[in-house]
BAZABA-220140 format. One line per 5 residues: number of its first residue (from 1); their letters; for each residue x negated, y negated, z of C-alpha. Coordinates in steps of 0.2 Angstrom, whole numbers, always signed. Layout:
# BAZABA-220140
NUM> A> X,Y,Z | ...
# end
This chain:
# BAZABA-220140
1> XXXXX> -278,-47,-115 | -265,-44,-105 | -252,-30,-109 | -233,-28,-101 | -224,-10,-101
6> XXXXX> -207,-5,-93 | -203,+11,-85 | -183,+10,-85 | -178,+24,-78 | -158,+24,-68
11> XXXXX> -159,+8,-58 | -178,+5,-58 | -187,-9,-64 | -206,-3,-67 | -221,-15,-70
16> XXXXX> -239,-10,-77 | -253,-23,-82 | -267,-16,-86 | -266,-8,-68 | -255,+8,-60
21> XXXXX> -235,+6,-62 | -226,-6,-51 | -206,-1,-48 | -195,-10,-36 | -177,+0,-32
26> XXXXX> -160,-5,-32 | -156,-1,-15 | -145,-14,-5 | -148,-12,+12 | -134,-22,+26
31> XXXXX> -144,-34,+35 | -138,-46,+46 | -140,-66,+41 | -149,-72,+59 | -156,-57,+69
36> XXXXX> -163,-46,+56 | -180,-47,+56 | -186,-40,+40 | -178,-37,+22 | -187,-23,+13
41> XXXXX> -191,-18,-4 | -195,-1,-9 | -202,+4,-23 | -221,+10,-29 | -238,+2,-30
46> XXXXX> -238,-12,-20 | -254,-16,-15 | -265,-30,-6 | -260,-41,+5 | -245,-49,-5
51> XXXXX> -250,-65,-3 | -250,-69,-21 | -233,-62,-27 | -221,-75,-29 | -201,-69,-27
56> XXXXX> -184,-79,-33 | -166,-74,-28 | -151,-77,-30 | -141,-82,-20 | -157,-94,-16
61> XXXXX> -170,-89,-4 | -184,-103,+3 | -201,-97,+4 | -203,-104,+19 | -189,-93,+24
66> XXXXX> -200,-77,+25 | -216,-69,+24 | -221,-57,+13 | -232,-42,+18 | -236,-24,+11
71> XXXXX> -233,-10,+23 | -238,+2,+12 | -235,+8,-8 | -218,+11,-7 | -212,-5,+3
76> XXXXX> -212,-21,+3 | -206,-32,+19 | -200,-48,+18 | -201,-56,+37 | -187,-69,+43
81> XXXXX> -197,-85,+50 | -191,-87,+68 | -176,-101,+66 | -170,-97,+48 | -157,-87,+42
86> XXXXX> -154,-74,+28 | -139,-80,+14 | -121,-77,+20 | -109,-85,+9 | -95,-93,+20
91> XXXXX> -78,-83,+25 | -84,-68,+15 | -88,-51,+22 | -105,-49,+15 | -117,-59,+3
96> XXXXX> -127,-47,-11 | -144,-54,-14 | -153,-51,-32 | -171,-53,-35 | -170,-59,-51
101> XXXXX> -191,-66,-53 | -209,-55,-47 | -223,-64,-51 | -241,-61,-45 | -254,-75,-45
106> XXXXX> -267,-64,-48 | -261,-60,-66 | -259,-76,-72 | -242,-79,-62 | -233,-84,-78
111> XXXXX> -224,-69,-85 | -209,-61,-75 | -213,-45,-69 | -194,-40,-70 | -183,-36,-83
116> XXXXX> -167,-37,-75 | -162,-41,-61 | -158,-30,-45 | -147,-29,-31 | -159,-28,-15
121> XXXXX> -149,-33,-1 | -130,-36,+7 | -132,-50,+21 | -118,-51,+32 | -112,-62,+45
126> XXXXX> -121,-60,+62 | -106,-53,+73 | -103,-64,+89 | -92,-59,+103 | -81,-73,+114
131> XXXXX> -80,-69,+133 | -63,-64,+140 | -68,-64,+161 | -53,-72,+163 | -40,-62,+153
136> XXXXX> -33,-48,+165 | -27,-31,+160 | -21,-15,+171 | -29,+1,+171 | -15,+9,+159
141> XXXXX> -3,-4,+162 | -12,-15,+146 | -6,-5,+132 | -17,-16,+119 | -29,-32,+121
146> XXXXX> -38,-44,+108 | -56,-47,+107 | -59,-62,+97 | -77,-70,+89 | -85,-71,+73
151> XXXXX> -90,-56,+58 | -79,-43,+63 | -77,-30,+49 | -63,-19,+47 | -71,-5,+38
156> XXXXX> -88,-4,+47 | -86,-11,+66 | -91,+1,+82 | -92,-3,+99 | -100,+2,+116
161> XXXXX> -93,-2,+133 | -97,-1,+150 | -91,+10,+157 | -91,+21,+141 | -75,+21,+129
166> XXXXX> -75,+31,+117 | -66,+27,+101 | -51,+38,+95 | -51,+46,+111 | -49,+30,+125
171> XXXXX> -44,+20,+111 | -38,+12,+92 | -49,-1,+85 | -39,-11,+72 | -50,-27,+65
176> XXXXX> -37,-39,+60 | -48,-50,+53 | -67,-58,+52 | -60,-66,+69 | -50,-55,+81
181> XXXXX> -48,-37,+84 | -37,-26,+93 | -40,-11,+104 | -23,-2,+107 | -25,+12,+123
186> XXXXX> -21,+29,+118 | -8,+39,+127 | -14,+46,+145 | -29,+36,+144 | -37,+21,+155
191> XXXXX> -45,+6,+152 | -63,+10,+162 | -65,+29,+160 | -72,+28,+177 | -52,+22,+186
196> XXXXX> -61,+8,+196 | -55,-8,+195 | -69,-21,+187 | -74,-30,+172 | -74,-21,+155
201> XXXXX> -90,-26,+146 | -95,-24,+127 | -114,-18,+128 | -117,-16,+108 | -108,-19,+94
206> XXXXX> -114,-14,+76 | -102,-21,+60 | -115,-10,+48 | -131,-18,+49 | -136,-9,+65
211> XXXXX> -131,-11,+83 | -133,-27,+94 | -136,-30,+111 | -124,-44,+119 | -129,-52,+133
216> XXXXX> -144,-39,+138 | -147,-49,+152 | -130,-47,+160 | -126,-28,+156 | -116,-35,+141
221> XXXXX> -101,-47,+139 | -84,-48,+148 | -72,-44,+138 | -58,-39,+149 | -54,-38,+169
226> XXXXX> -48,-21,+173 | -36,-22,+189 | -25,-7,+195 | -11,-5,+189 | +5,-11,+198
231> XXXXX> +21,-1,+205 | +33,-8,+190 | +18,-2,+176 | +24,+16,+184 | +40,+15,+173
236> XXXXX> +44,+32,+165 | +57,+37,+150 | +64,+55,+148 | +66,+59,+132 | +86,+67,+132
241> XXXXX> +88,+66,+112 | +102,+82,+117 | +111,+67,+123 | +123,+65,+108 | +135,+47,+106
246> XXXXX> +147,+39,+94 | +141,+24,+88 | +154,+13,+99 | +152,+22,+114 | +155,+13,+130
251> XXXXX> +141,+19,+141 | +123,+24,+138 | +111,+33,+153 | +95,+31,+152 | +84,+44,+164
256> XXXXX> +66,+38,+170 | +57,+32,+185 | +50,+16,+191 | +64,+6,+187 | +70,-10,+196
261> XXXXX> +86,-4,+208 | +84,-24,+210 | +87,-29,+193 | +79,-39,+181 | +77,-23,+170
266> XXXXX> +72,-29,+153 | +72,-16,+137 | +66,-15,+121 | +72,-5,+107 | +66,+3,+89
271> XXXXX> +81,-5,+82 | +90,-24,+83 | +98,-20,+100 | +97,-36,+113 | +103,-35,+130
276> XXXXX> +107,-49,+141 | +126,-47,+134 | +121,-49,+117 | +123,-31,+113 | +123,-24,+129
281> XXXXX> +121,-25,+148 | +113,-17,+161 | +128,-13,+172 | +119,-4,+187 | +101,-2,+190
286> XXXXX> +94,+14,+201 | +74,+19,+204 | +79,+36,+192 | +92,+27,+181 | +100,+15,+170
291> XXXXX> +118,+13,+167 | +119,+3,+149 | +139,-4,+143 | +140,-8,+127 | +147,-25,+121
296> XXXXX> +165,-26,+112 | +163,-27,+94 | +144,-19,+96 | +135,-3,+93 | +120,+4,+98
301> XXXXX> +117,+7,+80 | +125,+0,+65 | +120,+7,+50 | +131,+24,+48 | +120,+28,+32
306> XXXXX> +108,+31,+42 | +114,+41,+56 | +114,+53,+64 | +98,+48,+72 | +90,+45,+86
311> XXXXX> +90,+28,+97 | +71,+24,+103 | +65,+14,+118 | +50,+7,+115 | +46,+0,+133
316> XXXXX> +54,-7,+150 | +48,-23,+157 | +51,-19,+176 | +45,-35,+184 | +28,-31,+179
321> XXXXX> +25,-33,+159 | +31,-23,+145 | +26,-4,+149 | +27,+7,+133 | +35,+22,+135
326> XXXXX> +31,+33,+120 | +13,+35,+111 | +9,+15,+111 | -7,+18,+98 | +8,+25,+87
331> XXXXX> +22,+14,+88 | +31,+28,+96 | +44,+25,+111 | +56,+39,+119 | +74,+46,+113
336> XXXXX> +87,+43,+123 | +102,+47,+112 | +106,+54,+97 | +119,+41,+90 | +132,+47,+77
341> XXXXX> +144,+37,+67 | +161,+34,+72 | +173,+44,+63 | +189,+42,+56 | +202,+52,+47
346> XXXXX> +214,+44,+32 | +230,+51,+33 | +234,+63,+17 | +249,+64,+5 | +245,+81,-2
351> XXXXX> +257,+94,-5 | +252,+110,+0 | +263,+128,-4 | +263,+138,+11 | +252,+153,+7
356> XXXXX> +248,+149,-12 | +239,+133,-10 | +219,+137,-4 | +210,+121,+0 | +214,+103,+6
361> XXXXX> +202,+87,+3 | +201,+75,+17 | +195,+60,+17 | +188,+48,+30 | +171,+44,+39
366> XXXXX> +158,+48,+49 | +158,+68,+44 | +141,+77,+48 | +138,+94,+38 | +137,+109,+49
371> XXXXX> +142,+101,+65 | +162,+95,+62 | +176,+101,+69 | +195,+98,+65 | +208,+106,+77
376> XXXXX> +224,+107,+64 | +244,+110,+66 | +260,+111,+58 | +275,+102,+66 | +291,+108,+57
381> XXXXX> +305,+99,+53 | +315,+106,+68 | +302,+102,+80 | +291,+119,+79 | +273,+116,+81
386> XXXXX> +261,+128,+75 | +244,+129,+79 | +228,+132,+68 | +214,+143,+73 | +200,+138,+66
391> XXXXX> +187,+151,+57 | +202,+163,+58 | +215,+152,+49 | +201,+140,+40 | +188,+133,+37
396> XXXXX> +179,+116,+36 | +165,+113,+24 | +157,+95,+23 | +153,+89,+7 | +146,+70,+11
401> XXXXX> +149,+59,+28 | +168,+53,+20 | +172,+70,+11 | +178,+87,+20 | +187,+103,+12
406> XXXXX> +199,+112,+23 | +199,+131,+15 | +212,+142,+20 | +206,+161,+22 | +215,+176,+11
411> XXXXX> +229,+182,+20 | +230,+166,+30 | +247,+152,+27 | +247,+134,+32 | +262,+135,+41
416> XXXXX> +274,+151,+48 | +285,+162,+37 | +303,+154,+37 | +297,+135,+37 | +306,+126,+24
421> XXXXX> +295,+110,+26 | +280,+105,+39 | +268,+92,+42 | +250,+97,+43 | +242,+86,+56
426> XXXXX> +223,+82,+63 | +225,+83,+83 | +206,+84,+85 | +190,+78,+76 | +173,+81,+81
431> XXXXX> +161,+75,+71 | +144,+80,+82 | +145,+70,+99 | +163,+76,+107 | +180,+74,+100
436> XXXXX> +186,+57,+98 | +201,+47,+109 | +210,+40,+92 | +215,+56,+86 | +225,+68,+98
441> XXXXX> +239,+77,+98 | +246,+60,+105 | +239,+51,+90 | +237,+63,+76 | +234,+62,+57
446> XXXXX> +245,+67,+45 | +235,+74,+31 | +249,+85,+18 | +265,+92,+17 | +268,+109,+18
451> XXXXX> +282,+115,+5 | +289,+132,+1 | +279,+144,-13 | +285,+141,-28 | +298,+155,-35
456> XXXXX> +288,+168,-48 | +296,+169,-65 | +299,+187,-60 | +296,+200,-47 | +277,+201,-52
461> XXXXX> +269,+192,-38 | +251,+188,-35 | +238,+187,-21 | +228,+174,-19 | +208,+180,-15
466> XXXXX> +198,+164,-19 | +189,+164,-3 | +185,+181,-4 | +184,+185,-23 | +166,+174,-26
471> XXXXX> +157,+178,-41 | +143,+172,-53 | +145,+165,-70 | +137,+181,-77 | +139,+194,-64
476> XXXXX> +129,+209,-63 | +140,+220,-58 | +156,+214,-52 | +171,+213,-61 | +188,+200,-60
481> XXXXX> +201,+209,-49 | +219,+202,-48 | +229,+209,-37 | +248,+209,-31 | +264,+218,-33
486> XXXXX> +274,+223,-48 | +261,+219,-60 | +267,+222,-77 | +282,+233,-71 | +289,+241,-86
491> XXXXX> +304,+255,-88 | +298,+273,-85 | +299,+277,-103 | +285,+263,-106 | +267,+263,-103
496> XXXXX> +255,+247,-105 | +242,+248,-113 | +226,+237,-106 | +223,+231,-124 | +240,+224,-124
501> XXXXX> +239,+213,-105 | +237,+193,-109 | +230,+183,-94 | +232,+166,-92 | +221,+154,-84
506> XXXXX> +217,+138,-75 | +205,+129,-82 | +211,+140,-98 | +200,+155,-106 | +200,+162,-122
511> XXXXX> +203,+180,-118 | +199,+186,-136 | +179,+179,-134 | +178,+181,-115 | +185,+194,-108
516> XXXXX> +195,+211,-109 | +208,+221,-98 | +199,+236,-93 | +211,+246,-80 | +230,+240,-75
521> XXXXX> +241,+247,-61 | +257,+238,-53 | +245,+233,-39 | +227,+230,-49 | +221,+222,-65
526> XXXXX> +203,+224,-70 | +195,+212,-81 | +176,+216,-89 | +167,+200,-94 | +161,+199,-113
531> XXXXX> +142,+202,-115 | +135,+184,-115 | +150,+176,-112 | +153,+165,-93 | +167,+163,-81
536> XXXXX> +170,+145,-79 | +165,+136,-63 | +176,+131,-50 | +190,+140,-42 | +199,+152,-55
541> XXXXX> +218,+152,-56 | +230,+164,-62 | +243,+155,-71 | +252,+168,-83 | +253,+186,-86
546> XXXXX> +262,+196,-100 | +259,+216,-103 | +264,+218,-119 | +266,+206,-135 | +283,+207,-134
551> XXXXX> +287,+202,-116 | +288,+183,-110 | +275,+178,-100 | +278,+177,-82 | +272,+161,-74
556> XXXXX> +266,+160,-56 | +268,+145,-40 | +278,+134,-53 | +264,+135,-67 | +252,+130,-56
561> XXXXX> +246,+146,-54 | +238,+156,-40 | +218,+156,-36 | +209,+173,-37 | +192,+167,-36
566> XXXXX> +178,+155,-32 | +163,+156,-47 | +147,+151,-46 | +133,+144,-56 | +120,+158,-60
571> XXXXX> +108,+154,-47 | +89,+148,-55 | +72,+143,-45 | +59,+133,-50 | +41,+137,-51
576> XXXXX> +29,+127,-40 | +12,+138,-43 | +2,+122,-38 | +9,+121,-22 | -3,+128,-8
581> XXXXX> +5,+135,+8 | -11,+142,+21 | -5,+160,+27 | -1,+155,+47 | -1,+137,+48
586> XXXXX> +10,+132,+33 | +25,+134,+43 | +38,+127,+30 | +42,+131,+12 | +56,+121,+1
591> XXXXX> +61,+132,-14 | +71,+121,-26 | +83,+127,-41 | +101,+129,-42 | +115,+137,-41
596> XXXXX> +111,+138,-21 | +127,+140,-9 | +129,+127,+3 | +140,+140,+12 | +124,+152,+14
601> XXXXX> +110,+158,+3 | +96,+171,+8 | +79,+172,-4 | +68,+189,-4 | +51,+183,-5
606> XXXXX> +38,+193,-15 | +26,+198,-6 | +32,+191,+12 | +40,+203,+25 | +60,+200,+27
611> XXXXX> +59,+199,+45 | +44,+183,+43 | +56,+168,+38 | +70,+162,+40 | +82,+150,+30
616> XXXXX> +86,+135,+41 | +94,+125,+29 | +104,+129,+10 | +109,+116,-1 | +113,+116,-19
621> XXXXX> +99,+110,-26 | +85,+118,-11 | +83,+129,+2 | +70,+127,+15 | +64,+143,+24
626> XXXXX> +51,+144,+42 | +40,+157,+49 | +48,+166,+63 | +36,+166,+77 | +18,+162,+80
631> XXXXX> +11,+176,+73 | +22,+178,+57 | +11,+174,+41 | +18,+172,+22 | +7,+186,+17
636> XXXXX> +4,+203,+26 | -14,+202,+36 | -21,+215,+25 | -16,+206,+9 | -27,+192,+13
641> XXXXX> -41,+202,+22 | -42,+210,+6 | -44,+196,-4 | -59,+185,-9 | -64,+168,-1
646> XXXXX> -55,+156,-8 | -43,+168,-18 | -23,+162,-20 | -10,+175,-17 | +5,+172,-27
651> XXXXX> +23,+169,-18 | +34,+176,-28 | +55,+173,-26 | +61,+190,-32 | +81,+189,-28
656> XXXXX> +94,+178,-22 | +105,+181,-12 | +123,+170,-11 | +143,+175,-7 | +142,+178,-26
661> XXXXX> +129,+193,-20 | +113,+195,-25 | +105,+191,-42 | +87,+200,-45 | +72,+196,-53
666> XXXXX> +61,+204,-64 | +45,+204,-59 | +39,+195,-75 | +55,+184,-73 | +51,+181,-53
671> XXXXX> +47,+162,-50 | +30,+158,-40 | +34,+146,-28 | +18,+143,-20 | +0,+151,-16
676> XXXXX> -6,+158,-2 | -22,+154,+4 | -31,+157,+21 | -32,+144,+34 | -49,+135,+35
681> XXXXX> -62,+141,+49 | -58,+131,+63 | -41,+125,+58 | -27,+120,+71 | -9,+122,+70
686> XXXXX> +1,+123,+87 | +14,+114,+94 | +5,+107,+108 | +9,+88,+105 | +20,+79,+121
691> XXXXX> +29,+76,+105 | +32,+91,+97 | +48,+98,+89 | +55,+81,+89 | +59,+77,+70
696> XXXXX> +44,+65,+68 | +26,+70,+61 | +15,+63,+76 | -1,+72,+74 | -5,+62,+57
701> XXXXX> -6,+76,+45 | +8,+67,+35 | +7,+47,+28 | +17,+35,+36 | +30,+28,+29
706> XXXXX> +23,+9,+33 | +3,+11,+30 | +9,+13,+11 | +4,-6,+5 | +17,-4,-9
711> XXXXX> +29,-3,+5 | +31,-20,+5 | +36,-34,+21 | +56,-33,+19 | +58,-15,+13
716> XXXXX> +49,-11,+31 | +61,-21,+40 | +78,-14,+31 | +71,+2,+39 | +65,-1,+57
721> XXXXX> +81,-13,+59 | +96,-3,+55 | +106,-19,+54 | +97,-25,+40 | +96,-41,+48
726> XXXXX> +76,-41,+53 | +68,-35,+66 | +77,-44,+81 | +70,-51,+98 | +76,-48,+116
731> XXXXX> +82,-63,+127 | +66,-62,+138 | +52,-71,+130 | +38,-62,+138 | +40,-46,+131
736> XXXXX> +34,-55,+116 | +24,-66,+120 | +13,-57,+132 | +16,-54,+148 | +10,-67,+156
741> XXXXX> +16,-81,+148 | +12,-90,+132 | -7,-96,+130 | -9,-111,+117 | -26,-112,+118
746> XXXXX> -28,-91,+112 | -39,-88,+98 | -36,-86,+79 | -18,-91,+85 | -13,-74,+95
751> XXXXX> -10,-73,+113 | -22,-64,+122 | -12,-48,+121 | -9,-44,+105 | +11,-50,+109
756> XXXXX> +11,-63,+94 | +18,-79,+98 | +24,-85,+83 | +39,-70,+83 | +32,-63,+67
761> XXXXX> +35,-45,+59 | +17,-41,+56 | +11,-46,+74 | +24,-40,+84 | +15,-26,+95
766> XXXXX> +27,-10,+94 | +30,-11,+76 | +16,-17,+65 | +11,-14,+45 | -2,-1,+52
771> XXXXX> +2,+15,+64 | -9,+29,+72 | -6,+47,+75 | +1,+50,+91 | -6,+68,+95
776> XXXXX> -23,+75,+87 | -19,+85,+71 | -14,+101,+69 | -4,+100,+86 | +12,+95,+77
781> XXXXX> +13,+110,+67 | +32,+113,+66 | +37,+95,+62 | +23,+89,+50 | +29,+103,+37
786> XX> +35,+98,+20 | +55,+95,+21
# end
């Protein structure tokens, strides 16, 4: 009689007939579908010779296909018959095998042995290699080449060469599909480690099922010929992104070597710039330099919402081929300008009193925050011209790229005492790349009228003090001063009384709920804030004042009224315990909240020396702050020395610190805006990258914008080409194309350079769906911090 019993444990199938347990194990092992010699089981009790177990699997698998043979207990191996092939299905990556049937003669041979089926192999496609003796490439000249053939695998493909390359060091792999690979050369590299000219041959490849000799007899197979490099592959681009420019600028300077003093110069950019006289033309050629002139009605770059920024180079065809200039393996290319919007000015139809009116709104375009300049004066009706000093007279403060304030200092007028009527005009603008030819004193803007102060309602007079007067919502400590002359001037025989004083204001305030008259002389009025109540944001206006119930109001600047201070919101920040900063390398830290001044803020950090960090930029909403030097940590050395493995040390914001003054935290109240941890053993952070400091995370410590496959085809193209019009191609074929020339016959339907003949996005060579790091990681410490 015979008996069947299952041991199902996990993914083991077990067998027992009357004799010990049989198991076989789900263990799918690569094998390759012609060269793999053997497919093995594993498992327990196998025994004999194996000649009478019968298998079936699906996808199917002759008999004749393979012989069985014990090898021991544990495994079972299944041996390819010379001329037969494992199952691959075709065009897919890899084939799974299932044994579903195990049947042994010798019991019968009718009743499966099995109880499910199981997963025992992965078959894929044997990989073949196609020779390339007859494509040429330079030494470092060549920034990429293809390799086509069969079975390529883009998760799982290595390669050996001789001489020896090694991968993410000589070079990029990128396996583009089942058919074609391409091998982009990383920066300062060459394309036979040995710099002898000579063929490049692929010895082994292995695409997961082990590795492959090709061509044993004849040291491997061809792929490339390696020749030295030309004079005209020499060609080299200096990065001058201190070079600032106007969008419409006439001339452009490009510094380098190995340029063309002959000519035939060709360029290609990051953006949709085309030379030839589309966009631009090469006026004057020199071995060190390149003299550009813009086109009428062009610009080197047309977006202005994007700007300022820098215009990249990607390479120089010299006569020889397109040469990269920047980090090839990174779709990186060299600065050469800084390019800034053109700016322009509307004139204005404000009216401004000469020392009672405290700001001005301009509008126009192009403005940059932090780096504009207006050069202001009054032109009298009787010819008198006044000049402005900026900083002492004003200020500007940028609020977007079409907005500008123009704040005039305490103690300051817009135009000379005396002046019965003015013009205030623009003779200057800078917005970041030199003062502009359209407005001069030749050619200036008008942007308000200056008018007289209006006349007081009587002698009382008072002094504006919004730019110096800033207070919070609900300050601390400080309390409302107005001051002037004659304030509330009553006969000798009379004495206000604070209770008595009414204030009026602009935007109004109900003085009864918000606030009261603490102290009054003729030259100082005191106001205390009611507990819980708020100044109203914005600038503060005096409008009215009366000093006792019985006195008429008097009524300042026409009813307009006269500012006496600036308020600001109660400034907040927001907790981010989850955020990890390391103590050293972590060189950045955003705080967000609010009530931030874009004018200047400072943040006391808990527990972080003052002297550590720095703020280098403040805006309403966030402030970012950066270790000062290489050896300044977030957390004193002994704090961390102190502390456990592993252990975070909480970052703490304890005061802020704004023109309103400074606003303290309890320590309960303080807001943890990161932890603190140390750095891991062996972790690098320097700024040793070719490309450090430059605005751009090269070392690959941050994603790239384009390897996000939600980042879909056209959004990518709106942001490489600032023209939203698609990524544009220059007048010279062969910078696209390969250069040398397009090949019809080239595999998989690519030229043998990886140029991409057909002008699409996704094979165009600089600027492809995928990117790699330019610089090892860690060595772009600075510019790969959270912004």
């Amino acid at each position: 009689m015979m008996v069947r019993c299952w041991a199902a444990v996990s993914l083991v199938v077990g067998v027992c007939v009357g004799a010990p347990l049989v198991t076989v194990t789900e263990r799918p092992s690569l094998v390759y579908s012609t060269v793999s010699p053997k497919l093995r089981l594993q498992g327990t009790g196998f025994r004999g010779d194996g000649s009478s177990l019968r298998l079936k699997f699906v996808p199917t698998i002759p008999e004749e296909t393979y012989k069985i043979q014990v090898v021991s207990e544990t495994v079972l191996s299944l041996n390819l018959v010379p001329g037969k092939s494992w199952p691959v299905g075709q065009g897919e990556s890899g084939t799974t095998v299932y044994l579903t049937e195990l049947r042994d003669e010798k019991l019968g041979g009718g009743e499966n042995l099995l109880d499910d089926s199981i997963a025992v192999a992965t078959v894929i496609e044997t990989p073949q290699v196609m020779h390339g003796g007859d494509k040429v490439i330079y030494m470092s000249g060549t920034p990429k080449f293809n390799i086509n053939g069969t079975g390529f695998r883009a998760k799982s493909t290595d390669l050996a060469f001789d001489p020896p390359l090694e991968k993410d060091v000589d070079y990029v792999l990128w396996v583009r599909s089942p058919t074609f690979m391409q091998l982009t050369l990383k920066t300062g590299r060459k394309w036979r480690s040995d710099g002898d000219p000579g063929p490049l041959k692929l010895k082994r490849i292995n695409t997961g099922a082990g590795e492959l000799r090709i061509d044993a007899r004849f040291g491997g197979v061809t792929v490339a010929e390696v020749q030295v490099d030309l004079g005209a592959h020499g060609v080299t681009v200096e990065t001058t992104s201190d070079k600032k420019l106007y969008q419409s600028a006439k001339r452009l300077t490009i510094l380098g070597s190995g340029f063309n003093a002959s000519g035939g110069n060709t360029l290609r950019w990051g953006n949709s710039l085309r030379g030839a006289g589309v966009n631009y033309t090469i006026v004057q050629a020199h071995p060190n330099q390149l003299d550009l002139e813009l086109a009428p009605g062009c610009k080197w770059r047309a977006n202005p919402a994007n700007l300022p920024g820098p215009l990249t180079l990607l390479a120089v065809n010299a006569g020889a081929g397109p040469v990269p200039v920047g980090a090839t393996e990174a779709k990186k290319g060299r600065v050469v300008a800084t390019i800034y919007a053109d700016p322009s000015m509307k004139n204005g139809t404000a009216r401004l009193a000469r020392t009672l009116s405290h700001e001005l709104w301009v509008v126009g375009a192009g403005f940059s925050r932090g780096e504009s300049q207006f050069d202001l004066r009054t032109v009298a009706a009787s010819g008198r011209v006044s000049e402005l000093r900026a900083f002492v007279d004003y200020v500007v403060l940028v609020f977007n790229s079409t907005h500008a304030r123009v704040w005039l200092n305490d103690g300051k007028a817009w135009a000379p005492e005396g002046v019965q009527k003015a013009e205030l005009q623009c003779v200057g603008l800078d917005t970041g790349a030199g003062k502009i030819a359209t407005i001069s004193p030749a050619t200036p803007v008008a942007l308000a009228t200056i008018v007289p102060d209006a006349e007081h309602s009587s002698s009382a007079s008072v002094t504006r003090t919004v730019t110096t007067q800033v207070l919070y919502e609900t300050p601390a400590v400080k309390k409302l001063v107005i001051t002037g002359d004659n304030l509330c001037a009553l006969p000798e025989n009379k004495v206000v009384m604070p209770q008595d004083v009414r204030v009026g204001f602009s935007p109004a305030i109900d003085q009864e709920a918000v606030f009261t008259v603490s102290k009054i002389t003729p030259t100082r009025i005191t106001l205390d804030l009611v507990k819980k109540q708020r100044w109203p944001q914005g600038t503060l206006k005096v409008v009215s004042l009366a000093c006792d119930a019985k006195s008429k109001p008097a009524e300042f600047a026409g009813g307009d009224g006269v500012a006496v201070a600036t308020i600001l919101a109660d400034p907040s920040v927001e907790s981010h315990d989850d955020l990890t900063l390391y103590a050293h390398h972590s060189k950045r830290l955003v705080v967000r909240g609010a009530g931030f001044a874009i004018e200047g803020t400072e943040l006391t950090l808990d527990p972080t020396p003052p002297g550590n960090y720095r703020v280098v930029e403040s805006l309403e909403t966030f402030i970012t702050l950066e270790l000062v030097g290489d050896e300044a940590a977030w957390v004193p050395e002994g704090r961390l020395q102190a502390a456990k493995d592993g252990a975070k040390i909480p970052l703490k914001v304890s005061a802020v610190t704004t023109p309103a003054g400074e606003v303290q935290f309890a320590a309960q109240d303080a807001a943890v805006v990161a932890s603190v941890v140390n750095e891991p053993e062996g972790d690098i952070c320097d700024d040793s990258c070719e490309w450090a400091r430059d605005g751009f995370c090269d070392d690959g410590t941050q994603p790239y914008l384009y390897d996000d496959e939600s980042f879909d085809r056209w959004s990518r193209r709106k942001y490489l080409d600032d023209d939203y019009g698609g990524f544009a191609y220059d007048d010279d074929d062969d910078m696209y194309y390969g250069p040398y020339g397009f090949d019809g016959t080239s595999y998989a339907g690519y030229d043998d350079y990886g140029y991409g003949f057909l002008r699409d996005f996704e094979d165009d060579d600089f600027v492809s769906t995928k990117s790699y790091a330019a610089c090892p990681a860690g060595t772009d410490c600075t510019d790969c911090q959270p912004r």
